[in-house]
N, C-alpha and C positions, 0 to 999 in steps of 0.2 A: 492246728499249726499256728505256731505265733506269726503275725502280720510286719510286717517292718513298717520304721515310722514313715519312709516316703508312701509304702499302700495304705497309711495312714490318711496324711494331707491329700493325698490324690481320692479318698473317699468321703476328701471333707469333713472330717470326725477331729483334726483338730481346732483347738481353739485356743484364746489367751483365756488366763486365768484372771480372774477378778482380782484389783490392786493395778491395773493398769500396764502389767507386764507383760513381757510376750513370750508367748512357751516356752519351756526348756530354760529361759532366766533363771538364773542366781543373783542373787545380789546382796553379797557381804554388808556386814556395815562396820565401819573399822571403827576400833577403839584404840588406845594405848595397853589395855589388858586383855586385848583378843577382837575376833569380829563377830558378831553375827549372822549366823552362814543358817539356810535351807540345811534339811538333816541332808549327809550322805549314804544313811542308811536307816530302813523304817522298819519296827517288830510288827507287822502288816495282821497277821494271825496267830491264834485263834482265841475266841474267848474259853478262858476255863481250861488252859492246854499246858498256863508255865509260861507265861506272857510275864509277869510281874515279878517272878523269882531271875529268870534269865534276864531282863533290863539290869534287874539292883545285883546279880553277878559281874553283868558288863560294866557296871560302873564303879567299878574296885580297879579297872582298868585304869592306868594314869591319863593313856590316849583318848579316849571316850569321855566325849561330854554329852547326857540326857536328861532333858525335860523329865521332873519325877510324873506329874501330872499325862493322863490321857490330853494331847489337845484336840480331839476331835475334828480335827481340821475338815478333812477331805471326806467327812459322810455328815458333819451338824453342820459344822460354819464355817462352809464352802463361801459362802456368801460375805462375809466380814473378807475376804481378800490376801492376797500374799504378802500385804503388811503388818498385818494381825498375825498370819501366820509368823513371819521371820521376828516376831518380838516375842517369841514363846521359847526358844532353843537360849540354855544360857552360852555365852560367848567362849570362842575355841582360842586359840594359839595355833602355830605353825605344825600343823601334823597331825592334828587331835580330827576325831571323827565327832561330828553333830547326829547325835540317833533323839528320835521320838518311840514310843508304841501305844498304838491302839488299836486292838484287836479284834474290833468289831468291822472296821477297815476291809477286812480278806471278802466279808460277807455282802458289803457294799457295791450296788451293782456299776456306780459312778464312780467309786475310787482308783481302779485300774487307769481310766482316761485321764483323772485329774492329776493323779501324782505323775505320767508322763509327761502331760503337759508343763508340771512343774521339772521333770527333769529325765530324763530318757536314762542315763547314768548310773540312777539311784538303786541300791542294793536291799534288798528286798526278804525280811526273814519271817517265815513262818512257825511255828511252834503247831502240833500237831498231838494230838493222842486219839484213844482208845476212842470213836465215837460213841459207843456206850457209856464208857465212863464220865466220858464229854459233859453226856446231858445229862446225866445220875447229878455229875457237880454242878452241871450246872440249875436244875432243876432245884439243889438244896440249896444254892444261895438265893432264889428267887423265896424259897418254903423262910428263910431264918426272915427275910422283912415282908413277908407275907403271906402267915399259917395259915389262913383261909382258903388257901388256893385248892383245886383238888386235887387227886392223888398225880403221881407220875402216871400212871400208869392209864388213869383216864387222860390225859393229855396227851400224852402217848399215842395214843390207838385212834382211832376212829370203830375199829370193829375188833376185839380182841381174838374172838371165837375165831375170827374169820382170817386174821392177823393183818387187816388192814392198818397200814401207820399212817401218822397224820403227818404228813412235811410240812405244813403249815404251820404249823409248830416251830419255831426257832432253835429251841435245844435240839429237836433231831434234825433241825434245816441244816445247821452250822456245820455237822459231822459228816456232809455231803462232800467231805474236800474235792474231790476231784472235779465235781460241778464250778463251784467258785473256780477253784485255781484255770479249769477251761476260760474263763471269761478274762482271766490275769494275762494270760498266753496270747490273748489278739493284741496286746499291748508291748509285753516283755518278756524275753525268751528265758528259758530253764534255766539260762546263765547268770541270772539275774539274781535267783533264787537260791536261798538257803531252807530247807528244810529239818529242821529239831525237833524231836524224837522227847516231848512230853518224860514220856517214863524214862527214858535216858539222864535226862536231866535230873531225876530224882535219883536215880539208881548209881550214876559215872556222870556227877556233876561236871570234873574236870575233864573228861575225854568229850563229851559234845562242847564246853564251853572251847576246847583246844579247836573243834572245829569251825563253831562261830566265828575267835577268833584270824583264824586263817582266810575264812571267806571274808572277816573285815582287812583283810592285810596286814592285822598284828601281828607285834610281838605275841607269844606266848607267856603272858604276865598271870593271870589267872589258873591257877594252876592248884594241885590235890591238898596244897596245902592253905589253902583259903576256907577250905570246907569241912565241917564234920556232920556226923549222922544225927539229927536230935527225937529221941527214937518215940518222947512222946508225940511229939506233931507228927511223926513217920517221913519226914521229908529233909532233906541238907539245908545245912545251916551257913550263915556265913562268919567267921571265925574274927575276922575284924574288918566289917562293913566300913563302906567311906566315912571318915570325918569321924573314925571313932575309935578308940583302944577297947571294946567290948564286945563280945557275941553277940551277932543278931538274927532273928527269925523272923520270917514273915509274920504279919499281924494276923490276928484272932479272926481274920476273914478266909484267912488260908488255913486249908487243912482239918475242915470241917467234917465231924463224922458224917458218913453218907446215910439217910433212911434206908431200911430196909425193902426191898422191891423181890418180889414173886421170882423165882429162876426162869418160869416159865418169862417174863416180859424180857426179864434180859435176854434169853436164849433166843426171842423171836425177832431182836431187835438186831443180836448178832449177824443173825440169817439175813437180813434187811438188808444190813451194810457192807456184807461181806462183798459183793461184786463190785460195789463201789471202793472196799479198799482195797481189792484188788487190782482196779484199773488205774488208781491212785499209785499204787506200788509203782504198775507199769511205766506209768509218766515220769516219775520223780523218779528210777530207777532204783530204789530204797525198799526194803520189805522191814514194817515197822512191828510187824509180830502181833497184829492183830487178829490174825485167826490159826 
């Protein structure tokens, strides 16, 4: 059950954020060509889920301004302060939303506290898939800058025979959602949150971004006609990206063929997750067709 921010303060759990501000501050910095404003919305999760295709979707948006950069704020350089932070967002105009994402953020057991601290308000989007699939991609961009690694599968496991899994492990930690997003909930309530549907986004680019959209307050500007199929990357493309008269695709980091893994580890791993995304379902009210 989410906590409200007065059984917050009254358990002592908040604090000011470093940069000498006090909770819940904003603080613009006007320009003549806009200000600098704290995001009013953060792509919070998941790694490996459509974190990076859905920013550079939102940013074909006229109203959306985002930082292309991960800035790591609220899980590395917490520490550097909320004036480091507000010089990271490029400058809005009157109406325009400030978004960031970094997606390692969701799994960060400090980032729930800190971004309320920064603003109780703040709208909150997570991107979501297959925790199977999760870790398969995510495990293969760990394998492209570091073939030495062992297989999935021994990383994976602790005992395969016996089908022990290893949650110590990161790629299967991550596909835990419903764990993480519990620890989101003593912070900020379901209202907060947006949740997108990973394989959605590949499949009906424009029907999830139509939802995005609405949970940011927009227009409907983004729409079926920004997108086509590019069918050897297997993923949607975007048909004239910001700042350009060209087709553009994600870079050569997306859409990497996945290794081949035993049916047997996926089927075991299925079975693993399956309670967990069932209780996920139940929370977020959404059934993402994972089992």
């Amino acid at each position: 059950m989410a906590s409200s921010g007065r059984d917050l303060r009254r358990a002592g759990k908040e604090e000011a954020p470093p940069g000498g501000a006090p909770a819940g501050a904003l603080l613009p910095v006007s320009s003549g060509s806009g200000q600098k404003k704290f995001p009013q919305a953060i792509i919070v999760g998941v790694k490996k889920g459509g974190t990076r295709a859905l920013l550079e979707f939102l940013r074909v948006h006229p109203d959306v301004r985002a930082v292309g950069a991960e800035p790591h704020f609220f899980d590395r350089c917490y520490e550097k302060g909320l004036l480091w932070y507000r010089g990271f967002p490029p400058r809005t105009l009157e109406g325009q939303i400030t978004m960031e994402k970094t997606p390692s953020y969701f799994v960060t057991k400090e980032a729930p506290r800190r971004i309320y601290n920064m603003s109780r308000d703040i709208k909150l989007i997570v991107v979501v898939r297959n925790p199977v699939t999760r870790a398969i991609s995510d495990y293969t961009q760990t394998l492209s800058k570091n073939p030495a690694i062992p297989s999935f599968q021994n990383l994976a496991f602790k005992n395969l025979s016996m089908g022990l899994i290893d949650i110590t492990w990161s790629a299967v930690r991550i596909g835990l959602y419903v764990k993480h997003l519990d620890h989101w909930l003593r912070y900020f309530p379901l209202s907060r949150f947006l949740f997108v549907s990973g394989e959605r986004l590949v499949s009906d680019p424009a029907g999830e971004m139509g939802r995005v959209q609405d949970f940011l307050g927009l227009k409907r500007v983004v729409t079926d006609k920004h997108f086509y199929f590019n069918e050897t990357k297997g993923f949607p493309c975007l048909k004239k990206p910001e700042g350009s008269s060209r087709p553009r695709c994600l870079g050569k980091s997306k859409g990497r063929p996945h290794p081949k893994i035993d049916q047997q580890v996926v089927q075991r791993l299925q079975e693993f997750y399956r309670p967990f995304n069932l209780k996920f379902y139940q929370m977020t009210g959404q059934d993402f067709g994972w089992d």
